[in-house]
LOPA-88097 format. One line per 2 residues: number of its first residue (from 0); their letters; for each residue y, z, x of C-alpha. Coordinates in nm, 3 decimals. Layout:
<bavexs>
NUM) A) Y,Z,X  ...
</bavexs>
This chain:
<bavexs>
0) XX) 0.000,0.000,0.000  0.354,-0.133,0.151
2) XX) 0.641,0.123,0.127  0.979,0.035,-0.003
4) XX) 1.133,0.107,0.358  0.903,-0.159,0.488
6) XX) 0.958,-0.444,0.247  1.300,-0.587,0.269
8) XX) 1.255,-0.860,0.020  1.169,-0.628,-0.265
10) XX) 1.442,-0.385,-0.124  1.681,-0.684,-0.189
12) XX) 1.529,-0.825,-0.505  1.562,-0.451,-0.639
14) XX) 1.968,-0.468,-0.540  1.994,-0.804,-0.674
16) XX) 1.879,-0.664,-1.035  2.083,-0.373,-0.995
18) XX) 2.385,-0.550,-0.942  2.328,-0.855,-1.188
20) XX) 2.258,-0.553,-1.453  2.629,-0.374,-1.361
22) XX) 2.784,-0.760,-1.384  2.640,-0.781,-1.727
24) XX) 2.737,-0.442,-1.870  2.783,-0.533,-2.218
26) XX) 3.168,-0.646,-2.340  3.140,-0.261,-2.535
28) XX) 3.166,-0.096,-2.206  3.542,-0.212,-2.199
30) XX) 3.836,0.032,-2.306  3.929,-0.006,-2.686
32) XX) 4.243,-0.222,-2.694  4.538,-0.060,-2.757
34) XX) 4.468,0.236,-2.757  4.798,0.343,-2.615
36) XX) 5.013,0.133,-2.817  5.261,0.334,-3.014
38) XX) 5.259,0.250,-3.380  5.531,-0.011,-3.528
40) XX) 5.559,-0.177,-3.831  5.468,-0.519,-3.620
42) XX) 5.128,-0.346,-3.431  4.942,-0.202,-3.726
44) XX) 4.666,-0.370,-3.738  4.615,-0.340,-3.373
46) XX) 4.664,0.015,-3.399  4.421,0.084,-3.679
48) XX) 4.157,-0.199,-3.471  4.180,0.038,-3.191
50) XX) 4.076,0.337,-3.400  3.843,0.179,-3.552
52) XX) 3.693,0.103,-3.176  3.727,0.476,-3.039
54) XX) 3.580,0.594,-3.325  3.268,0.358,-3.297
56) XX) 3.268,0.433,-2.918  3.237,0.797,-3.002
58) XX) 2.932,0.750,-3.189  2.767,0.485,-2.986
60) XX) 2.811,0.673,-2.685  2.612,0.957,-2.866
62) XX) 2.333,0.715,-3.029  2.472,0.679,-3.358
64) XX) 2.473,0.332,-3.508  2.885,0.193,-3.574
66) XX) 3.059,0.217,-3.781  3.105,-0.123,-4.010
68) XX) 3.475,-0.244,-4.152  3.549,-0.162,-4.504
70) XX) 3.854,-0.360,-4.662  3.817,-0.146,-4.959
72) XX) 3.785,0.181,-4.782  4.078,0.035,-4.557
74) XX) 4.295,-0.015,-4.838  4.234,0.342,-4.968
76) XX) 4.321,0.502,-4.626  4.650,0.255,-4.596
78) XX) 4.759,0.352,-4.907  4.712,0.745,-4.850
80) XX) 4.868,0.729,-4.573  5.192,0.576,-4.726
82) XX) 5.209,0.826,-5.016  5.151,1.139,-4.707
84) XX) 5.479,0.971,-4.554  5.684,0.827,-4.894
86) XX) 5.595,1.165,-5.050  5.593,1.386,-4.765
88) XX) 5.262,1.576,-4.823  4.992,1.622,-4.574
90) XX) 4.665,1.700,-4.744  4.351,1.552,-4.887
92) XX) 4.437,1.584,-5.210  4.743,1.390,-5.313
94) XX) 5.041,1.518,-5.551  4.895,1.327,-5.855
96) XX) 4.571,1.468,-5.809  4.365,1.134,-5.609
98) XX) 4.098,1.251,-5.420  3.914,1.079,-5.125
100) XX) 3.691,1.011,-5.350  3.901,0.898,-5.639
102) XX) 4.104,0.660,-5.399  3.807,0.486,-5.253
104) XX) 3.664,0.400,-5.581  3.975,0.313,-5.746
106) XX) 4.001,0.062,-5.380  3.679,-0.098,-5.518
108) XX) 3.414,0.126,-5.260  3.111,0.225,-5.456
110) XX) 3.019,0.459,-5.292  2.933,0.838,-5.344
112) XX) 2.898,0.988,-5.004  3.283,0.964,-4.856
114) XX) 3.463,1.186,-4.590  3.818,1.160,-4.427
116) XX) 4.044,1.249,-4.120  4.395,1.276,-4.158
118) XX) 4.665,1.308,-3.923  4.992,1.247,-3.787
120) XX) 5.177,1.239,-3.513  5.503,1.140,-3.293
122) XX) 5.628,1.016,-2.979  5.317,0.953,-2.721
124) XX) 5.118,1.187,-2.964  5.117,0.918,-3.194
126) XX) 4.891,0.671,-3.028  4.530,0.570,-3.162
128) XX) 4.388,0.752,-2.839  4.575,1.086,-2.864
130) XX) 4.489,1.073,-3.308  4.089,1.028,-3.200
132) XX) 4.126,1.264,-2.956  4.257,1.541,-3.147
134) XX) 3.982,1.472,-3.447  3.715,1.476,-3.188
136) XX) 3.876,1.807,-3.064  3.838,1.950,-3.444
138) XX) 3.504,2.112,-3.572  3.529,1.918,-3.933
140) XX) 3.701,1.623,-3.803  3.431,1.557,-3.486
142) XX) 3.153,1.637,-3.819  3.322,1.315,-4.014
144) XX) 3.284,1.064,-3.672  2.988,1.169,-3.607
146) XX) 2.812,1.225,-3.930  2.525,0.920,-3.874
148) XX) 2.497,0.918,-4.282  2.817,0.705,-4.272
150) XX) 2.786,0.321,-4.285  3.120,0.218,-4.287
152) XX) 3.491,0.328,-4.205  3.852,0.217,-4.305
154) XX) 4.174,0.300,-4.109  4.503,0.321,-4.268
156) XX) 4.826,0.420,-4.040  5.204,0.412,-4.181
158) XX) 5.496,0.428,-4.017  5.683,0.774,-4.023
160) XX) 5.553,1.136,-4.098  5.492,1.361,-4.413
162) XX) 5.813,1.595,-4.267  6.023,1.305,-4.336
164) XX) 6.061,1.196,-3.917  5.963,0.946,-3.721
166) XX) 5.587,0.863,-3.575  5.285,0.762,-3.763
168) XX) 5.041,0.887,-4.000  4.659,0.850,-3.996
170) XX) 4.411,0.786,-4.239  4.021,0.738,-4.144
172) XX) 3.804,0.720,-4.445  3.441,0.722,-4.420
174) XX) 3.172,0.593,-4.650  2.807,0.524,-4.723
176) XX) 2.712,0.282,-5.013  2.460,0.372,-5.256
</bavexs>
């Protein structure tokens, strides 16, 4: 039996693999794009794409399947997070009485089995990085992005804050279909 030490072509085929395999790391290995950005009204949907992305890398990186788009659960979270800023509430439950629940079905989601982060902030503390950040730092917030029950996600970010100032507010609604 040949030892490693002793066979330089298998030493080299062995490097070769290794290094073709770090070449081909697959394209989900890259950093979310922007992720930095700071919300404006002309980067939304960049900004919500990016959360959409860290949250997905959370779970991946953990073994839990991604997290698909939902327009409908992505129009719920968009428009909760405009009432938290037009209204200036921050809470799950909005002033007219809509629920997570309520506003996903009413976006057209069917389904039953919903959770949702919330949150705002300003300045650099406003950026889809810093938002996922802080949920991941959260007990019940991590529980929502990690939860593998969930099939799909929706983002929704306005412009401003539920004090009435400037930065961005974050919705990220979670779902599973029946």
């Amino acid at each position: 039996m040949r030892s490693l030490a002793r066979s330089p072509p298998l030493i080299g085929l062995i490097v070769s693999l290794a290094l073709s395999l770090a070449v081909a790391a697959p394209a989900s290995a890259a950093p979310c794009k922007h992720r930095n950005a700071t919300p404006r009204s002309s980067n939304l949907s960049k900004v919500r794409s990016a959360v959409r992305c860290l949250v997905n890398r959370e779970r991946s990186s953990r073994g839990i399947a991604k997290l698909k788009y939902s327009g409908a659960l992505t129009k719920a979270a968009q428009s909760h997070s405009k009432n938290m800023v037009s209204m200036e509430f921050f809470d799950h439950i909005a002033p007219n009485g809509s629920t997570p629940q309520s506003r996903a079905n009413a976006a057209g989601y069917p389904g039953s089995f919903l959770g949702e982060n919330i949150a705002w902030g300003s300045g650099p503390l406003a950026t889809p990085r810093k938002i996922v950040n802080r949920w991941m730092d959260s007990p019940g917030h991590r529980a929502n992005i990690l939860n593998p029950q969930y099939r799909h996600q929706g983002v929704g970010v306005a412009i401003g804050n539920p004090q009435g100032g400037s930065g961005a507010t974050y919705t990220n609604t979670f779902g599973r279909k029946p």
